[in-house]
N, CA, C and O atoms as CSV, one atom per row, in Angstrom:
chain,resi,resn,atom,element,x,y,z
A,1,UNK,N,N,-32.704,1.879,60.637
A,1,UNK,CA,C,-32.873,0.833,59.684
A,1,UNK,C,C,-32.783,1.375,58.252
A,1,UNK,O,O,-32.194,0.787,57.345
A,2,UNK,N,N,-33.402,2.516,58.131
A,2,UNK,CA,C,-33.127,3.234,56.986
A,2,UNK,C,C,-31.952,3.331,56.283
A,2,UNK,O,O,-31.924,2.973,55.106
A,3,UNK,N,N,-30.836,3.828,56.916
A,3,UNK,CA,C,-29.708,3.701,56.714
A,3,UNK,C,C,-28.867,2.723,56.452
A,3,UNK,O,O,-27.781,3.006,55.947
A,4,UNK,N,N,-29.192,1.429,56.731
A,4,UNK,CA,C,-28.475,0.189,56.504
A,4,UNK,C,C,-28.881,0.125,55.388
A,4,UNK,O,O,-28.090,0.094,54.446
A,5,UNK,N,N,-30.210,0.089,55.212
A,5,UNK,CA,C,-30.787,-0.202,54.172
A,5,UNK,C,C,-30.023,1.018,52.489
A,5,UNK,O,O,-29.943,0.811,51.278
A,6,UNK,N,N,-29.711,1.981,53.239
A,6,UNK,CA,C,-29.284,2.713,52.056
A,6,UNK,C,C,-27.232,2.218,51.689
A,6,UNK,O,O,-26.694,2.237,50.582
A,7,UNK,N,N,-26.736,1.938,52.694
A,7,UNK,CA,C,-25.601,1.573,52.552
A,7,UNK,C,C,-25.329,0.486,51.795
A,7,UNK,O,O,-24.618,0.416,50.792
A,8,UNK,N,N,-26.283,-0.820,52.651
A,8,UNK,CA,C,-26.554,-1.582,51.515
A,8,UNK,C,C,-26.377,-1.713,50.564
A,8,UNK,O,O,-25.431,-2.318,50.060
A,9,UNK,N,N,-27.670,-0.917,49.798
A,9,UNK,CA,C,-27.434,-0.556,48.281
A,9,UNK,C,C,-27.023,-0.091,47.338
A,9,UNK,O,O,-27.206,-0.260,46.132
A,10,UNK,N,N,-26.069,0.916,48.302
A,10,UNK,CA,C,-24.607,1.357,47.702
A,10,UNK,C,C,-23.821,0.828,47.685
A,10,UNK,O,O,-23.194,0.918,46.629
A,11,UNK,N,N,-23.389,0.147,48.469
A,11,UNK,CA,C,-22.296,-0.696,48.639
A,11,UNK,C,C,-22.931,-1.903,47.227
A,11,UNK,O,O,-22.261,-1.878,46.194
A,12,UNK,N,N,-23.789,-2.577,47.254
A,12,UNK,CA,C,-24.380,-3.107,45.715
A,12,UNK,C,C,-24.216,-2.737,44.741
A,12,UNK,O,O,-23.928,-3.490,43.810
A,13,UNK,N,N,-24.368,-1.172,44.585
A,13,UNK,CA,C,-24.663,-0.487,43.113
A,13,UNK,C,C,-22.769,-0.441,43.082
A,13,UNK,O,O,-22.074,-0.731,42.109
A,14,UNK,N,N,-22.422,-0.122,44.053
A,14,UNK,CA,C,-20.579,-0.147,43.433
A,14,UNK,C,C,-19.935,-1.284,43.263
A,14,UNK,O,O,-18.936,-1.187,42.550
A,15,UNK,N,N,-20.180,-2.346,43.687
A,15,UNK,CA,C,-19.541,-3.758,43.507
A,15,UNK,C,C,-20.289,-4.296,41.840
A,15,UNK,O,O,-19.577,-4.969,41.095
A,16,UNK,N,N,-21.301,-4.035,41.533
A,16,UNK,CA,C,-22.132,-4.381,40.501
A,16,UNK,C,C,-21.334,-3.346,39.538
A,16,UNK,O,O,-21.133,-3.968,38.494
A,17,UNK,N,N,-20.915,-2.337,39.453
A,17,UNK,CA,C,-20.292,-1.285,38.981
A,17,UNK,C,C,-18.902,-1.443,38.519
A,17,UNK,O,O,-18.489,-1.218,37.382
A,18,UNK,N,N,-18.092,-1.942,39.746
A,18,UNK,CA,C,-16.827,-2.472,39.149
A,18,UNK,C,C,-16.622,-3.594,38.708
A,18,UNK,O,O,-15.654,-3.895,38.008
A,19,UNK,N,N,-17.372,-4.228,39.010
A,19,UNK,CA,C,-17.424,-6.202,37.798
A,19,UNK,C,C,-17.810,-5.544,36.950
A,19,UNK,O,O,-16.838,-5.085,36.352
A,20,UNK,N,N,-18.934,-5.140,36.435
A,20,UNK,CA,C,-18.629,-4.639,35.063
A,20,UNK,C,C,-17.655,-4.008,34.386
A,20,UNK,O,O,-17.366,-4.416,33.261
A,21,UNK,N,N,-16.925,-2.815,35.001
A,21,UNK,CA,C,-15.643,-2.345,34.487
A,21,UNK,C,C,-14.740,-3.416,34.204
A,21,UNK,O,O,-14.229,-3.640,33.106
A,22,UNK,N,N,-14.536,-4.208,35.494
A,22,UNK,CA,C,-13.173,-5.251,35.255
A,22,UNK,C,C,-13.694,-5.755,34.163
A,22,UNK,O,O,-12.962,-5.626,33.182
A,23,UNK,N,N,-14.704,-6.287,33.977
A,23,UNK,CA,C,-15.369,-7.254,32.715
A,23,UNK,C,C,-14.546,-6.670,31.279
A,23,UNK,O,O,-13.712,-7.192,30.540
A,24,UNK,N,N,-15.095,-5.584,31.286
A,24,UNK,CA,C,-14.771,-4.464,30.299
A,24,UNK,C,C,-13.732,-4.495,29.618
A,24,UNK,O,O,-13.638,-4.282,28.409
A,25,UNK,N,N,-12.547,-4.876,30.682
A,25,UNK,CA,C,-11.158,-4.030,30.704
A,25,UNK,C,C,-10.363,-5.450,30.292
A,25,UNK,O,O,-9.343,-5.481,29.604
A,26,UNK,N,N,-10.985,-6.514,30.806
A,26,UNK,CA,C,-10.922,-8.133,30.388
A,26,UNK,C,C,-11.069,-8.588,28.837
A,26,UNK,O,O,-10.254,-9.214,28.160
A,27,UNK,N,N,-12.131,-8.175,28.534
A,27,UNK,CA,C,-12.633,-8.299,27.289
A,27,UNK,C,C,-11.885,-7.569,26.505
A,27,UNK,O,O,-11.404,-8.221,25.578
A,28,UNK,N,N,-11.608,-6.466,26.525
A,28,UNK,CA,C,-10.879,-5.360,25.840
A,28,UNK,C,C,-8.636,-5.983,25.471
A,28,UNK,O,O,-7.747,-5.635,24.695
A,29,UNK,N,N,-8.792,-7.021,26.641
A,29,UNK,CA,C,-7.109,-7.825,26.758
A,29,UNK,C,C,-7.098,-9.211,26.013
A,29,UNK,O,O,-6.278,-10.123,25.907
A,30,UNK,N,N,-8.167,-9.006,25.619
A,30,UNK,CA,C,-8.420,-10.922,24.906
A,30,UNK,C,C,-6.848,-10.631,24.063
A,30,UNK,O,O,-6.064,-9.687,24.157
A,31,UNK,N,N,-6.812,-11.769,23.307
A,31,UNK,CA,C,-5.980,-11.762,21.824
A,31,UNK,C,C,-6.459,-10.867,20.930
A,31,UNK,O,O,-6.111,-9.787,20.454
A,32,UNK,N,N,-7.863,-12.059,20.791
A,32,UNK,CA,C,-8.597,-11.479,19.090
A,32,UNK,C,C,-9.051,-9.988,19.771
A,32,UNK,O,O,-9.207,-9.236,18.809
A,33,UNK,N,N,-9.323,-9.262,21.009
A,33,UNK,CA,C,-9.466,-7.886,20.834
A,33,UNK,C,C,-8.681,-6.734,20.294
A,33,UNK,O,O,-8.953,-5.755,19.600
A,34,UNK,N,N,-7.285,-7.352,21.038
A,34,UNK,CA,C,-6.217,-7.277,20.838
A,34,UNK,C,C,-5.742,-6.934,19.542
A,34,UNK,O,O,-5.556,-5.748,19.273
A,35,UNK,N,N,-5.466,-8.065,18.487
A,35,UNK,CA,C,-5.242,-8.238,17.154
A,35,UNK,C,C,-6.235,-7.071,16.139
A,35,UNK,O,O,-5.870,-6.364,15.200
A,36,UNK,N,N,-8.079,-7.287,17.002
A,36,UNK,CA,C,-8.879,-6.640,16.056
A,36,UNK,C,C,-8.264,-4.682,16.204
A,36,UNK,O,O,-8.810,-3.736,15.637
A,37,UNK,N,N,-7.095,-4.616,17.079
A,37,UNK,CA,C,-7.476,-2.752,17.923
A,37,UNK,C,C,-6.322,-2.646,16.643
A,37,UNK,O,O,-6.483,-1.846,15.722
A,38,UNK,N,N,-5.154,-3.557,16.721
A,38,UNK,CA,C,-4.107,-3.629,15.757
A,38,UNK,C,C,-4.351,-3.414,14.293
A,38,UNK,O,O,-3.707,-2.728,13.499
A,39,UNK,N,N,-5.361,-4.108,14.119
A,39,UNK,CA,C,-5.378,-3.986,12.405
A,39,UNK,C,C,-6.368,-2.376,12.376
A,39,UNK,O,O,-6.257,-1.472,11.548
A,40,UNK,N,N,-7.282,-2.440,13.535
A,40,UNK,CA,C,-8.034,-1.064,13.005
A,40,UNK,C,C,-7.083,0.006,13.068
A,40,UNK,O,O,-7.476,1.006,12.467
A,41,UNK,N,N,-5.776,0.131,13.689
A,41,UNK,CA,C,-4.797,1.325,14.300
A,41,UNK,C,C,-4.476,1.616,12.376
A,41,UNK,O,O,-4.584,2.605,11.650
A,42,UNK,N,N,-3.931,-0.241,12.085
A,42,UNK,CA,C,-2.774,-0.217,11.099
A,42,UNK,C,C,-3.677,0.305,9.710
A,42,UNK,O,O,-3.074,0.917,8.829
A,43,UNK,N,N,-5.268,0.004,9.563
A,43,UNK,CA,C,-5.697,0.755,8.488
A,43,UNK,C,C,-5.708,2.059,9.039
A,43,UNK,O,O,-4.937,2.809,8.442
A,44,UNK,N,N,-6.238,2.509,9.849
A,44,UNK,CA,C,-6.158,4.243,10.146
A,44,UNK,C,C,-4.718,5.073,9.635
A,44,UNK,O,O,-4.526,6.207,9.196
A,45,UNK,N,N,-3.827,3.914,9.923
A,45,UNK,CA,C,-2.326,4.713,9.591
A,45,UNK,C,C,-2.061,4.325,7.727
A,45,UNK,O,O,-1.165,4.894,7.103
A,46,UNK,N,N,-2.879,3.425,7.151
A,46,UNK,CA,C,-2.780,3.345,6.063
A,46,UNK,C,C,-3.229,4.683,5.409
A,46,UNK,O,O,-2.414,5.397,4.824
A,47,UNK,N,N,-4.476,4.989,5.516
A,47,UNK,CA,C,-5.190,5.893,5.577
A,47,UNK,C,C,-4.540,6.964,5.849
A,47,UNK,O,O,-4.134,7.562,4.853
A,48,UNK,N,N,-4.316,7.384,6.769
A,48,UNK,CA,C,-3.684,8.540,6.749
A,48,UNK,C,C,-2.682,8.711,6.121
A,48,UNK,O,O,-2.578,9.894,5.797
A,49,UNK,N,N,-1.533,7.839,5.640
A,49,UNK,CA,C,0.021,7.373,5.001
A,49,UNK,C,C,-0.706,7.865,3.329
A,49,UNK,O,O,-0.175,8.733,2.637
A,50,UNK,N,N,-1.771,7.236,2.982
A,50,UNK,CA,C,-2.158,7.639,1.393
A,50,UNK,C,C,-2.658,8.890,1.583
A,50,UNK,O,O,-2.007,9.708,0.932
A,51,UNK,N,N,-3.606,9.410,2.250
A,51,UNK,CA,C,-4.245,11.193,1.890
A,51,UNK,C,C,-2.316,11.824,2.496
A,51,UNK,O,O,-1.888,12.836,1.940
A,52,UNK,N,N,-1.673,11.327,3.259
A,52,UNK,CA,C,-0.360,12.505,3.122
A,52,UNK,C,C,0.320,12.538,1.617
A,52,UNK,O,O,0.724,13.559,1.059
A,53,UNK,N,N,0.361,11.103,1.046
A,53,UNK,CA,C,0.869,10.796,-0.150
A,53,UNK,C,C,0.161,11.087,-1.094
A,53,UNK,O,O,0.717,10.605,-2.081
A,54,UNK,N,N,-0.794,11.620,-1.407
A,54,UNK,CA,C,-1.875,12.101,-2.026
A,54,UNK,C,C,-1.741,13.897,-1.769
A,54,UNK,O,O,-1.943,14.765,-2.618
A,55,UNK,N,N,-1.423,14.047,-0.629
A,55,UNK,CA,C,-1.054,15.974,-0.651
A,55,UNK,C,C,0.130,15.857,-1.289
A,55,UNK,O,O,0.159,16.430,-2.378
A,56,UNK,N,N,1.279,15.203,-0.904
A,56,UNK,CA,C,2.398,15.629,-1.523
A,56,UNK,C,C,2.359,15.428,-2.947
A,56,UNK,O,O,3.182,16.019,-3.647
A,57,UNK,N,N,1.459,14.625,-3.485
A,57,UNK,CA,C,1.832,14.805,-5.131
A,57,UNK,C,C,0.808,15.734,-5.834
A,57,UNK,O,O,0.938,16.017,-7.025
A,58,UNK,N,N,-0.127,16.163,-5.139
A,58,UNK,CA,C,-1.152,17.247,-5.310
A,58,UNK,C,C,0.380,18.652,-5.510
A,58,UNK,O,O,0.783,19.319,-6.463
A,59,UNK,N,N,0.789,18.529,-4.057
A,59,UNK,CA,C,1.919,19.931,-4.464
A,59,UNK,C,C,2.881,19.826,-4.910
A,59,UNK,O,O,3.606,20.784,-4.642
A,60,UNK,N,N,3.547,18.733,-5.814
A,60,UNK,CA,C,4.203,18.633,-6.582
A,60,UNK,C,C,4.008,18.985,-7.936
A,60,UNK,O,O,4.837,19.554,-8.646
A,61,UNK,N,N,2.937,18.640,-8.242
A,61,UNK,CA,C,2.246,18.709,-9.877
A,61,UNK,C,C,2.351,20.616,-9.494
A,61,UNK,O,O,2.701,21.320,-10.442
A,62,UNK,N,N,2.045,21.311,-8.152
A,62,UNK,CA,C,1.306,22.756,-8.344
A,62,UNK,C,C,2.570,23.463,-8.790
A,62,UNK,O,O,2.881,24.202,-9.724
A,63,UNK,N,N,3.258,22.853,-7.582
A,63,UNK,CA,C,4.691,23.622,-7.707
A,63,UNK,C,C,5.651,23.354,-9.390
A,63,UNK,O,O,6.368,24.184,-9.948
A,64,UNK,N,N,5.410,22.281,-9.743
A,64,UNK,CA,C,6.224,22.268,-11.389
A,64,UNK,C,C,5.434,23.330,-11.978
A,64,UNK,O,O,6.029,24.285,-12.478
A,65,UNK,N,N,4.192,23.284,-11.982
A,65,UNK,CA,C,3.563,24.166,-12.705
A,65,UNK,C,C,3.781,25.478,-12.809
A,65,UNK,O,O,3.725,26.180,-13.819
A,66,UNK,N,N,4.106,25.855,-11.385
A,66,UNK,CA,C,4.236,27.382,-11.088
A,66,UNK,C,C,6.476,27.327,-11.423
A,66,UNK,O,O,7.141,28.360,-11.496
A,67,UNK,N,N,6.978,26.137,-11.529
A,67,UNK,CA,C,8.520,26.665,-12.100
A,67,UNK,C,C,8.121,26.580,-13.669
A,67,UNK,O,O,8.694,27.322,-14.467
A,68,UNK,N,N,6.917,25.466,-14.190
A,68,UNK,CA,C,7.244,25.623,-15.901
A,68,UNK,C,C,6.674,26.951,-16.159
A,68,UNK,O,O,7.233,27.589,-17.051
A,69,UNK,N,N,5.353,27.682,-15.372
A,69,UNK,CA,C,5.283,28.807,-15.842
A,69,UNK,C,C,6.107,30.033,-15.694
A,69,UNK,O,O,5.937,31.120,-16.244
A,70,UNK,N,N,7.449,29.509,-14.477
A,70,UNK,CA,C,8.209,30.996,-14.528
A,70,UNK,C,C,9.464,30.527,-15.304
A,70,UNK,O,O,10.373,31.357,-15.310
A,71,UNK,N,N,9.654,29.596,-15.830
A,71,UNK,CA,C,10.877,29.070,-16.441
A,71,UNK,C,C,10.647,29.132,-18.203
A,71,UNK,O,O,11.450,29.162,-19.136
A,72,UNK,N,N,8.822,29.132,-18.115
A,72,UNK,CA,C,8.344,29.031,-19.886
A,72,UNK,C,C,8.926,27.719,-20.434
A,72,UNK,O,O,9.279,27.565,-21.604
A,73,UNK,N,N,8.992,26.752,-19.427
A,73,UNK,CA,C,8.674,25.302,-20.036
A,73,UNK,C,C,7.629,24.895,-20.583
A,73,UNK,O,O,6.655,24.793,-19.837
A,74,UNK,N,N,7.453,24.534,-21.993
A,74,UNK,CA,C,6.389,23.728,-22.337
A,74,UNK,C,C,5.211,22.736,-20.882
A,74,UNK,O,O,5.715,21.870,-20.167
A,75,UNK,N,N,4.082,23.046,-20.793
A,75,UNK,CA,C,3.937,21.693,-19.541
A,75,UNK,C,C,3.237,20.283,-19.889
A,75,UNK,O,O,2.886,19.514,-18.994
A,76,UNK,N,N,3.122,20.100,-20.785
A,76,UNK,CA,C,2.895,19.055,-21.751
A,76,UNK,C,C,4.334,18.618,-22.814
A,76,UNK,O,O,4.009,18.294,-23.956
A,77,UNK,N,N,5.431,18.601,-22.589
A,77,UNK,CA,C,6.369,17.762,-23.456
A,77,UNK,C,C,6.092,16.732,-24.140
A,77,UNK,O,O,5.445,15.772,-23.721
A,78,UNK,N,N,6.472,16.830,-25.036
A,78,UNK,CA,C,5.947,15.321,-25.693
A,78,UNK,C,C,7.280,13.996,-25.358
A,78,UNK,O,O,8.507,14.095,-25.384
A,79,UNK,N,N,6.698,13.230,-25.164
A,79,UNK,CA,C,7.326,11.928,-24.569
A,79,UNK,C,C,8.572,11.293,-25.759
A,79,UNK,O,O,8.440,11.320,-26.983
A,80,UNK,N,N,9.342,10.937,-25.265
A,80,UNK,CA,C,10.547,10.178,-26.857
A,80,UNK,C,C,9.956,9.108,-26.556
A,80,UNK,O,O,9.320,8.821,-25.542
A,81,UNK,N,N,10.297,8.223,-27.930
A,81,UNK,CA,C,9.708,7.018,-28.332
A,81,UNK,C,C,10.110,6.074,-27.531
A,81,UNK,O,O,11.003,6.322,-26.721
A,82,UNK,N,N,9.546,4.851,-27.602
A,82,UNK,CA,C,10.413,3.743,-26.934
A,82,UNK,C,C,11.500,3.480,-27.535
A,82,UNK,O,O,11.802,3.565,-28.725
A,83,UNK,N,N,12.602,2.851,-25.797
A,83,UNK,CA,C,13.702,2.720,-26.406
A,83,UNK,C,C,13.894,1.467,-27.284
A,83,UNK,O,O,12.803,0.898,-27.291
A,84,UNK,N,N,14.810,0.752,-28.052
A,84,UNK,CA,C,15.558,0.072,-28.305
A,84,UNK,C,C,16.324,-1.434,-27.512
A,84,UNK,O,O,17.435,-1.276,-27.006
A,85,UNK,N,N,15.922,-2.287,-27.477
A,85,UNK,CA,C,16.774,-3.065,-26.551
A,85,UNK,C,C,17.800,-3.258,-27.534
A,85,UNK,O,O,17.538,-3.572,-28.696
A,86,UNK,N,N,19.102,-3.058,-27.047
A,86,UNK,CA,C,20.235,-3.318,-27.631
A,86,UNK,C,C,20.884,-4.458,-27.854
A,86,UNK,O,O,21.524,-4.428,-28.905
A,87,UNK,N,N,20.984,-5.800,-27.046
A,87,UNK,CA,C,20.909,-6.901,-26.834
A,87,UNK,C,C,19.692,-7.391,-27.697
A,87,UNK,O,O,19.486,-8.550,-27.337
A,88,UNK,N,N,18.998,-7.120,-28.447
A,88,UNK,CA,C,18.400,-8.107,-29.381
A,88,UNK,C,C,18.239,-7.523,-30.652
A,88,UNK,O,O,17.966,-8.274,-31.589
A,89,UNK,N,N,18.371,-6.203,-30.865
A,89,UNK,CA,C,18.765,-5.717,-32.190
A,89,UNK,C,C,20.118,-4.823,-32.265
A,89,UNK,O,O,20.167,-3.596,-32.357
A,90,UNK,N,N,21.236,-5.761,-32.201
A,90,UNK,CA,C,22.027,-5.677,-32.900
A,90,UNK,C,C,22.941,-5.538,-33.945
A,90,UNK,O,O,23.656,-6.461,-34.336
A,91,UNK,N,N,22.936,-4.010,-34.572
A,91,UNK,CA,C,23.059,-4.395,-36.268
A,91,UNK,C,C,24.093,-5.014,-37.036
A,91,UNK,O,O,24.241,-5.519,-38.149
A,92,UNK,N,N,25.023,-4.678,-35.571
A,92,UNK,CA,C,26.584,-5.384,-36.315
A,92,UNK,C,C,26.275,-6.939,-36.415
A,92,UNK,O,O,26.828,-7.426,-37.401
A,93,UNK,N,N,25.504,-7.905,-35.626
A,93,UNK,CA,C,25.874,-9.227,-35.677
A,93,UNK,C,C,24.715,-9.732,-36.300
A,93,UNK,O,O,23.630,-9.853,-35.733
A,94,UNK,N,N,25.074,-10.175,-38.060
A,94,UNK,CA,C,24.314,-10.573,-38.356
A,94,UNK,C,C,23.076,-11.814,-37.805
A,94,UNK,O,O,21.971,-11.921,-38.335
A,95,UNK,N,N,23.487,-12.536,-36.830
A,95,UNK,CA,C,22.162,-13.107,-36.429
A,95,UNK,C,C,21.232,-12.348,-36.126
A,95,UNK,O,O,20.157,-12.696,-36.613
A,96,UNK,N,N,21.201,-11.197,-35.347
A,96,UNK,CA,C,19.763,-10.328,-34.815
A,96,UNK,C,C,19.597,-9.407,-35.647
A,96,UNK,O,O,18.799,-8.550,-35.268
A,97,UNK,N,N,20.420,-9.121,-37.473
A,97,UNK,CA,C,20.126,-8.698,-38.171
A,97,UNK,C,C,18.635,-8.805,-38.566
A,97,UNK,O,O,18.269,-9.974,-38.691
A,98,UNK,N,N,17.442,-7.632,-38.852
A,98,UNK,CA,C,16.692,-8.021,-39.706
A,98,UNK,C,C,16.541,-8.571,-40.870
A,98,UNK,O,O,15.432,-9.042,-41.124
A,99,UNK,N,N,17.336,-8.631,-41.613
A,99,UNK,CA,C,17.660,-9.473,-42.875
A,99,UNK,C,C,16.791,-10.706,-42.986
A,99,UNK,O,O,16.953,-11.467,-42.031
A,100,UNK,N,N,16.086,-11.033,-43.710
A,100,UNK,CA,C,15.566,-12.271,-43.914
A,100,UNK,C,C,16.767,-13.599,-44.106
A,100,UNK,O,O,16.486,-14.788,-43.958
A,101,UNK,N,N,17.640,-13.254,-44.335
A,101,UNK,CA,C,18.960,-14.263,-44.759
A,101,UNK,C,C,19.179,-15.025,-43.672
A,101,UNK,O,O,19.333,-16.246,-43.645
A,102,UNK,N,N,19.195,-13.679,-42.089
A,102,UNK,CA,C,19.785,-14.488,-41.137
A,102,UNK,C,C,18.839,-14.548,-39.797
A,102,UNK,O,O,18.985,-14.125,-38.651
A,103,UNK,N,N,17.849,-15.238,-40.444
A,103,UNK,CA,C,17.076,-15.307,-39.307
A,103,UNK,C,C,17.165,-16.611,-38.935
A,103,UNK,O,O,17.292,-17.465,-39.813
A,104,UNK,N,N,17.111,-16.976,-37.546
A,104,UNK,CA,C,18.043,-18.473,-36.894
A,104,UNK,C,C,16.464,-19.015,-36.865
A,104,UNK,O,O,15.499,-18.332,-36.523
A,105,UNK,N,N,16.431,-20.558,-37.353
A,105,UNK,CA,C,15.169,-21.160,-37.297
A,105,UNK,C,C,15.782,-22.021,-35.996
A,105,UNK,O,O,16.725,-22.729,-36.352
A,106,UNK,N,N,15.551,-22.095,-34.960
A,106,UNK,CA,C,15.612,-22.778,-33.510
A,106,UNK,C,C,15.003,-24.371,-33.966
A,106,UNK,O,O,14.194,-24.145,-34.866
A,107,UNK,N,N,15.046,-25.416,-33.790
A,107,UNK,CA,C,14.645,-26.374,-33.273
A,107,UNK,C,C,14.652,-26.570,-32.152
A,107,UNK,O,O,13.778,-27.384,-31.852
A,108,UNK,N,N,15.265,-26.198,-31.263
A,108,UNK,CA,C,14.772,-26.747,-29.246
A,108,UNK,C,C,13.340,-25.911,-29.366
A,108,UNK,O,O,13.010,-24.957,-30.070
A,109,UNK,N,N,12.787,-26.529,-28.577
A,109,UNK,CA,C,11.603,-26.281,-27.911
A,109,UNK,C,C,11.843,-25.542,-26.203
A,109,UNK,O,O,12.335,-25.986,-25.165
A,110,UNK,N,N,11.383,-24.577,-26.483
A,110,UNK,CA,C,11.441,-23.953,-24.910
A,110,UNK,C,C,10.139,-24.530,-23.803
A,110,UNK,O,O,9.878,-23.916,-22.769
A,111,UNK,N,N,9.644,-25.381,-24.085
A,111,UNK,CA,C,8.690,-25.949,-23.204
A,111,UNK,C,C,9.377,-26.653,-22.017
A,111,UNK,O,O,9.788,-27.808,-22.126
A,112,UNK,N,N,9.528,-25.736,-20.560
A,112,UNK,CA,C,10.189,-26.551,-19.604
A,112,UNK,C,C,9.452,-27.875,-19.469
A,112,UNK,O,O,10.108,-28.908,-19.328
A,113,UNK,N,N,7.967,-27.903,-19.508
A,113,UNK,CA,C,7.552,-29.017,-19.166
A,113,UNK,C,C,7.425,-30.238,-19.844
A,113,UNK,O,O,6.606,-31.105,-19.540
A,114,UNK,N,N,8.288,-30.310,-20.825
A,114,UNK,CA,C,8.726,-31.119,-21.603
A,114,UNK,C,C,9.688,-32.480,-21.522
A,114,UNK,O,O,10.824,-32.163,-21.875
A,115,UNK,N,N,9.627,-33.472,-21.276
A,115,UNK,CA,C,10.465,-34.557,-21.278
A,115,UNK,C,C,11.589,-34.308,-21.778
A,115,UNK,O,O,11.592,-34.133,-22.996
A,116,UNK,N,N,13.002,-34.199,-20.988
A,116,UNK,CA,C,13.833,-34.250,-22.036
A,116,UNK,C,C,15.086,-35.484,-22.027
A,116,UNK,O,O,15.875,-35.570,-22.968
C-alpha cells in the first residue's frame, strides 16, 4: 500500500509540474508577451548600437590627435566665418544690392492664410 501511495504522488507532483511549465511557455506566446520581448530585444540593441557609436567617436577624436600631433597640426583651428548665400546677396543685381536706393518695398502679403 505504501507504494501506491508513493507512485501516486509522483505521478501528482509531475502532472502538477508540467501544467505549470505548459502554462509558462503559453503565457510567454501571448501577442502582448510577444511584442513586450520585441521592444525589450530592440532597446538592448539600441543600447548597444549607441555605446559602439560612442567608442568609435571616442577613437576617432584619439586617433586625429595622435596624426595632428605627428603631422604638427594646430588641434584647435579656428573655424571660417559663415558663408554667404549667394542667391540673396547679389552684388551685380541691383535689387539685392544693399543700397538703400534699391530696396524693393513688396506689397503682397505672404500670409497663406489669407483670403485671396
Amino acid at each position: 500500500m505504501f507504494r501506491r501511495t508513493f507512485w501516486f504522488t509522483a505521478g501528482a507532483a509531475a502532472g502538477v509540474w508540467a501544467t505549470t511549465k505548459v502554462n509558462r511557455k503559453l503565457k510567454q506566446l501571448t501577442p502582448e508577451s510577444l511584442a513586450a520581448q520585441a521592444a525589450n530585444k530592440a532597446i538592448e540593441a539600441g543600447h548597444k548600437l549607441r555605446d559602439f557609436a560612442l567608442d568609435v567617436r571616442d577613437g576617432m577624436a584619439q586617433r586625429e590627435a595622435e596624426l595632428g600631433e605627428v603631422l604638427g597640426i594646430d588641434a584647435d583651428p579656428e573655424l571660417p566665418g559663415p558663408r554667404r548665400i549667394a542667391a540673396i546677396e547679389n552684388s551685380n543685381n541691383p535689387k539685392y544690392s544693399k543700397d538703400p536706393r534699391y530696396v524693393e518695398r513688396s506689397t503682397y502679403s505672404h500670409n497663406r492664410n489669407e483670403d485671396h
